[in-house]
C-alpha positions in Angstrom: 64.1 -23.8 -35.9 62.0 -27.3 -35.3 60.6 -27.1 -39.0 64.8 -26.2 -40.4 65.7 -29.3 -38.6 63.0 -31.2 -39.8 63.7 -30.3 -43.6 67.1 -30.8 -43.0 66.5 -34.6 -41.8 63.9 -35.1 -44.8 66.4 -33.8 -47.3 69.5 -36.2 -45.7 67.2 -39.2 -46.2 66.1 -38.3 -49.6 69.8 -38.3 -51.2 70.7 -40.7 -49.2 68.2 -43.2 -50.6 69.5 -42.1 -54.2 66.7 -42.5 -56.1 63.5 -40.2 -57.6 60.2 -40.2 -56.3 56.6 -38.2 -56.9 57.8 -35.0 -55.0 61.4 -34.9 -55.4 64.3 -35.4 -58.3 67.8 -37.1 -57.8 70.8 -36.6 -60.0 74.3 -37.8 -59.9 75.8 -34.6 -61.6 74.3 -31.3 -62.0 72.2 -30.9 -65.3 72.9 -27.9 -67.8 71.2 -24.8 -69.5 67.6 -26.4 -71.1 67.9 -30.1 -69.5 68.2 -28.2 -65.6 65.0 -25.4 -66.6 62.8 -28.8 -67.6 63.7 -30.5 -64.5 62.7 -27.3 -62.6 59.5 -27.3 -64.6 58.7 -30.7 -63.8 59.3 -30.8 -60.2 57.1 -27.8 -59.7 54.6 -29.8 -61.2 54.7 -32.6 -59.1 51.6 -35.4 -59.0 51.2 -35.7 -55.4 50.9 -31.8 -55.2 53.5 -31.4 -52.5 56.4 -28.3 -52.0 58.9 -29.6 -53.9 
C-alpha cells in the first residue's frame, strides 16, 4: 500500500511539472497507431535504466 501511494505521489509530480525527462514521457494529447508503439519503444529503453 506504502509503495501504491508512493507511485502515485511520483506520478502527480511528474504531470504536474509538464515536461520529459530520462525515465519518463509527457504528452499533451494521446499519440496514435505507429507514433504511440515508438514512444512505447523508447521509454522502455530509457538511458538511466530505470522502470519506466
Amino acid at each position: 500500500m506504502i509503495d501504491d501511494l508512493m507511485l502515485l505521489d511520483e506520478v502527480r509530480g511528474l504531470v504536474a511539472d509538464g515536461y520529459e525527462g530520462g525515465y519518463w514521457d509527457f504528452k499533451a494529447q494521446w499519440p496514435e497507431g505507429a507514433e504511440l508503439l515508438h514512444d512505447i519503444l523508447c521509454m522502455a529503453n530509457n538511458l538511466e535504466e530505470r522502470d519506466a
